[in-house]
N, C-alpha and C positions, 0 to 999 in steps of 0.2 A: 504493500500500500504506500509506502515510503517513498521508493521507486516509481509509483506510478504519480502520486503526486508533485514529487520532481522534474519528472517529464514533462506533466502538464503546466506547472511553472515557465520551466524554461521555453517551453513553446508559445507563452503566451510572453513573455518578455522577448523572443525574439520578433514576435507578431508585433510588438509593439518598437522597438529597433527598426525594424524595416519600416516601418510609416513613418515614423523620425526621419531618417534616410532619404525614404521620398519626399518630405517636405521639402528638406535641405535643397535635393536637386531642383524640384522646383521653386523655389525664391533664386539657386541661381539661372534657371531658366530661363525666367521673368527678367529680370534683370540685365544678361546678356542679350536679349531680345528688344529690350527697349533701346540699350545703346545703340544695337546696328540699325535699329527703326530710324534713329534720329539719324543717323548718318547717312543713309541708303537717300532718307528727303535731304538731305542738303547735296549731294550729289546730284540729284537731279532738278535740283535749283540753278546747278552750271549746266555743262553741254551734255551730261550721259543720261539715257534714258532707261527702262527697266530692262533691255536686252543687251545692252551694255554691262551694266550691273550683273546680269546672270551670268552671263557669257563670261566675262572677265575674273569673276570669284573663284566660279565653278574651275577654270583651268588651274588658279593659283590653289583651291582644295584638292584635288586630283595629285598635281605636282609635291604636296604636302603630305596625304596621304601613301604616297609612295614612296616618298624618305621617308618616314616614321616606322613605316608597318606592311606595305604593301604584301609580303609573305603570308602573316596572317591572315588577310582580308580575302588577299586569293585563296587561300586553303580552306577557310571559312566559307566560303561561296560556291568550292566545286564539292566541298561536303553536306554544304550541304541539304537538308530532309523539306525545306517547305516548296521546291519548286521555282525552278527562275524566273516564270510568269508571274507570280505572287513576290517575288522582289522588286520586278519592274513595275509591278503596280504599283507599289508601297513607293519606289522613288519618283514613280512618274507623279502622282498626288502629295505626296511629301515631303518632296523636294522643289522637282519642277514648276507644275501647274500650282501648285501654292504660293511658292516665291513670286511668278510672275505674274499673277492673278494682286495678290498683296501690294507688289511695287505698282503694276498700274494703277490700282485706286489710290494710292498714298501720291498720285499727280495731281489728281480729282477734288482732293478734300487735304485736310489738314493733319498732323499727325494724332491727334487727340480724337478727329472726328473717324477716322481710320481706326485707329485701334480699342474705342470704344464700341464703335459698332461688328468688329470681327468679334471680341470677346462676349459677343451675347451667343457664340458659338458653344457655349454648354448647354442652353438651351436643346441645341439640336441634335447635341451629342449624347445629353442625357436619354432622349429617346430613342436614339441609335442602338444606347448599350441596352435598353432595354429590350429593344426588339428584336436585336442580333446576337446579344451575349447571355441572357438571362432567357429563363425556359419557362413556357408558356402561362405555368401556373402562378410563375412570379412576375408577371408584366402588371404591376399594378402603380399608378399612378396618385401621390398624396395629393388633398387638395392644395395646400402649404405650395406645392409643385407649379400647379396651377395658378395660383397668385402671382409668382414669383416670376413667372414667363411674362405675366399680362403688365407687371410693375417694368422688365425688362423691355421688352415692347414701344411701350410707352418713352421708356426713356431714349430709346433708339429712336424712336419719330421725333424728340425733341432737339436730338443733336442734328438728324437729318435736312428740318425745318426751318433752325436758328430759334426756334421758340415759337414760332409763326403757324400755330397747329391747324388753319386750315390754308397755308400755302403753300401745299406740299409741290416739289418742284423734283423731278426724277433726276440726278445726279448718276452718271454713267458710274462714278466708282463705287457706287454703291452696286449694282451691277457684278463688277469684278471681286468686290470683296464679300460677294454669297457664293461665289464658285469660289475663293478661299475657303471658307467656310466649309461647304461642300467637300473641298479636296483634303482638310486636314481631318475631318468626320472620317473618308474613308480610310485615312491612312492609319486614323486613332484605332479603329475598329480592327486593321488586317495587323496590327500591333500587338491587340489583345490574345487577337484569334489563330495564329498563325506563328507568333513568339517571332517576329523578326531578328536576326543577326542583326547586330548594329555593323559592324566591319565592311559586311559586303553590300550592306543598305549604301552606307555612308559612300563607299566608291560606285555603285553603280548610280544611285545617285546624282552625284557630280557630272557622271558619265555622259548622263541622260541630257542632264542642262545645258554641260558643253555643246553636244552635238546640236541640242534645238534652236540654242541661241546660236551658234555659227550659221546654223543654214538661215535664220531670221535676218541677221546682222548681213549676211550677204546676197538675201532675194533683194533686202530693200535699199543696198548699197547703202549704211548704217556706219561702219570700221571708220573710228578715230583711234587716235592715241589717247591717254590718258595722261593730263600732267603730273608731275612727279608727287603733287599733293595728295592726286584723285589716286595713284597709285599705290600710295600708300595705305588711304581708306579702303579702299577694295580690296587689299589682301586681309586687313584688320578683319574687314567683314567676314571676308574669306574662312580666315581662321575661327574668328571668335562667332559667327554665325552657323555659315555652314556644315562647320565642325563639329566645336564647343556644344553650342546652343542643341545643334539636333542632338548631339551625344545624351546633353542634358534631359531633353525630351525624353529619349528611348527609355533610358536611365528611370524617369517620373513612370511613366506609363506600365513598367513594371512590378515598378515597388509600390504605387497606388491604384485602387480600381480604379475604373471610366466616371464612376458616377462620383467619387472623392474629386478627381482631378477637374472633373467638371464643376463642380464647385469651390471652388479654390482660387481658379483662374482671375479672381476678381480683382485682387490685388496685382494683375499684368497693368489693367490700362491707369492706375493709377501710378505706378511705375516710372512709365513709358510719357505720360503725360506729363509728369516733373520734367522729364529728361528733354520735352521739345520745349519748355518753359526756359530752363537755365542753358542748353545748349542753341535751342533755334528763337529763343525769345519770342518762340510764339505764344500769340495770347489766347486764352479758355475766355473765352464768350462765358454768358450769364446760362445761356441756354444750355449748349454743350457742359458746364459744370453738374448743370440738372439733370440733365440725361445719364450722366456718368455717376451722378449718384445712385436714380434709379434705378440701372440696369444694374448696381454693387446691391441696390437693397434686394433685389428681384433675385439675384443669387446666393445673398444669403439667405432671404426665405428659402429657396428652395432649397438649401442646402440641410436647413434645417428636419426635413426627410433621410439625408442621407447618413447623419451623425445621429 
């Protein structure tokens, strides 16, 4: 009985280790995420657009990941067990088309208004994991949940609008930042369901966005140089994004469930919002502050289900 009681001890303190752990990854997550947010919009406040941006990362990730580790990544990927189709999803949605779905909106709108309205992506993710990860008899939905969507909602129209609740005006990034949305849903999901290798994620990947942004960059005859300033933010990005940050990602979504990490997320756009305050001095509208609250309150209610 000693014995067994011990067990179940230690089981439950490492159960409780590992969500520490995820926490940790996620705050640095968050936080490496916002930096490259602010940087990627100041970048294309000069001459480089979001196929530039991708294109230019991606090769300096590739070239990085090939000094560091390339051996591992290769041996990891012909080993192994989930299928090379099911990796090229996970990078084409969790890399590619998310990055450059993200950058285009962040032309459209402003960094606050951008990444407030991506993070009401637990919303969609919560009922992603419900309906994909959890088995039929547990699809059940609190009302708590339901409030919290309708609070979040609300505060997304308000940042959309300027406050102006019946002059809603269709904004194209708005557009591209629900196929963001969209794309990191599926990636969150084949993450859970599928246990991706980070190694061979992270190089094919890169792989994937080199190749899409060359062939873009040169249908539309696009190829500049980059000055030696822009150069050096592009590999930062490079590294502390493409790298770092997704490592960070892979890292969270294992060590917490879908429905934890979906509420949690809240503390990104307030983050990421400091950092376009002190770094791009851009200003938070009376509107957008309101919206970014609601959509924090809208997720903590709901989050209140999941704790």
């Amino acid at each position: 009985m000693i014995a067994v009681e011990k067990a179940k001890k230690f089981k439950k303190a490492h159960a409780y280790l590992k969500k520490q752990v995820g926490y940790v990854y996620l705050l640095l997550m968050f936080f490496t995420s916002g930096v490259t947010t602010v940087l990627t919009k100041h970048l294309m406040s000069g001459g480089l657009n979001p196929f530039h941006i991708l294109t230019y990362t991606s090769f300096v990730g590739i070239i990085v990941l090939i000094i560091i580790n390339y051996k591992a990544g290769f041996r990891e990927l012909i080993h192994s067990k989930i299928g090379f189709e099911w990796l090229l999803l996970a990078a084409f949605t969790g890399f590619s088309l998310y990055e450059i779905t993200f950058n285009i909106a962040l032309q459209y709108m402003t960094v606050s208004q951008t990444i407030i309205i991506y993070y009401s992506h637990p919303i969609f993710l919560y009922f992603a994991g419900l309906f994909f990860l959890n088995h039929r008899n547990e699809r059940f939905v609190d009302k708590k949940v339901l409030v919290g969507i309708g609070l979040s909602f609300i505060g997304i129209y308000f940042v959309i609008t300027g406050g102006k609740l019946l002059a809603f005006t269709f904004n194209q990034g708005l557009f591209y930042i629900m196929i963001s949305i969209v794309s990191i849903m599926i990636f969150t999901i084949l993450g859970k369901k599928k246990k991706i290798p980070e190694k061979p994620f992270l190089f094919i990947g890169q792989a994937v966005s080199l190749v899409s942004g060359i062939i873009v960059l040169t249908l539309k005859g696009w190829w500049i140089i980059p000055t030696n300033k822009e150069m050096i933010y592009l590999i930062f990005i490079a590294v502390v994004y493409n790298l770092i940050n997704m490592l960070f990602y892979m890292k969270t979504i294992h060590y917490l469930s879908v429905e934890k990490l979906s509420t949690l997320t809240y503390l990104s756009p307030i983050i990421t919002s400091l950092l376009a305050v002190i770094i791009l001095k851009e200003p938070i509208l009376a509107a957008t502050a309101t919206g970014l609250v609601l959509v924090i309150l809208g997720n903590i209610i709901s989050s209140l289900k999941a704790t």
